[in-house]
N, C-alpha and C positions, 0 to 999 in steps of 0.2 A: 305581268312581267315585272312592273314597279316590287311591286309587293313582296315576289320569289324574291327579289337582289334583297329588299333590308331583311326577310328572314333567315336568309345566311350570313349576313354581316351580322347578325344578332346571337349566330351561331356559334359565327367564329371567335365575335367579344367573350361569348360564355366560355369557350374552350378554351379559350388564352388565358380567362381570369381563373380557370380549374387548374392549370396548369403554373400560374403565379403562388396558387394556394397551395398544392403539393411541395413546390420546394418551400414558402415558408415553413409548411410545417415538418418539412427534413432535416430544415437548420434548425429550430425549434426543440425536435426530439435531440440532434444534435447534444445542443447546448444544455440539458437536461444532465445527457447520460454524462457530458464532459464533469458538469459539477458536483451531481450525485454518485459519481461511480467512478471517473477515472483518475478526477482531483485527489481526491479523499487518500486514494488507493497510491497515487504516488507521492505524496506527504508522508506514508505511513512508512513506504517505505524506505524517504529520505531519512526518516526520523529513528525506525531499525538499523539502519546504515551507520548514524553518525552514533548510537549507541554502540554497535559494534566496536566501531575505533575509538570511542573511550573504557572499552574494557583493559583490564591492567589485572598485573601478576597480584595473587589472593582475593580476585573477583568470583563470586559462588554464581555458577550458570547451567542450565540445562540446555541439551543438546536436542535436534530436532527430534530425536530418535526417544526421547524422553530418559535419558541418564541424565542425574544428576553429578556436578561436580564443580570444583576450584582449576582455576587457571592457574599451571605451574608456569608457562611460558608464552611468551607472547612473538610467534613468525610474521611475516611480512600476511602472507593468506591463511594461515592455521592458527589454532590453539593448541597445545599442548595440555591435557587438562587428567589431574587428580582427582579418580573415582573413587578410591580405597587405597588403602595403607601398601605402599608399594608398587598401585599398577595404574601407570599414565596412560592415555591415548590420544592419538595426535587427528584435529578435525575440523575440518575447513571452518572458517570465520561466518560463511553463509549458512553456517547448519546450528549457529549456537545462539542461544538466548540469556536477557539476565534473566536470574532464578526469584521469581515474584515474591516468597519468601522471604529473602534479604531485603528490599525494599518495605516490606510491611515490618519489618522488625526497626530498619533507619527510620522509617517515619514514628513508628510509637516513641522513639527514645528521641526523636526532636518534638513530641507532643508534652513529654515528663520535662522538656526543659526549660 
């Protein structure tokens, strides 16, 4: 009778201690995904954001839709933007990007200087 009671109290330590080990290793994965995956991911895109709001009128940008063009006007949530000679179109702030282009040309001519 002795013997049954400590091999279920030996039972119960083992389940409790499987059961300790589970949630470590859920906060664990957790804390994985938060800095591999969801950090990164909202840096990236505080960092598109505060780009957006420093674009300004004769900014060269592509649109998510992949047009290229210049910022004729700058709205509170749109761009107003010049694709060709004559023909504007108006596109929310969340669909446009700077044009990688322009940046590779600003950096050669601060490399010449």
């Amino acid at each position: 009778m002795m013997f049954n009671l400590i091999l279920l109290q030996a039972e119960g330590a083992a389940q409790q201690g499987s059961q300790w080990s589970f949630w470590i290793m859920m906060i664990l994965i957790f804390v994985v995904f938060y800095f591999f995956m969801i950090r990164p991911q909202t840096k990236k895109q505080k960092e598109l954001q505060a780009q957006r709001e420093a674009m300004k009128k004769g900014d060269k940008v592509v649109t998510a839709g992949g047009i290229y063009g210049e910022i004729k006007e700058v709205q509170e949530t749109t761009f107003i933007i010049t694709i060709a000679k004559d023909v504007t179109i108006k596109v929310s702030k969340d669909s446009v990007f700077a044009d990688a282009s322009d940046a590779v040309q600003a950096a050669a001519k601060d490399e010449k200087k």
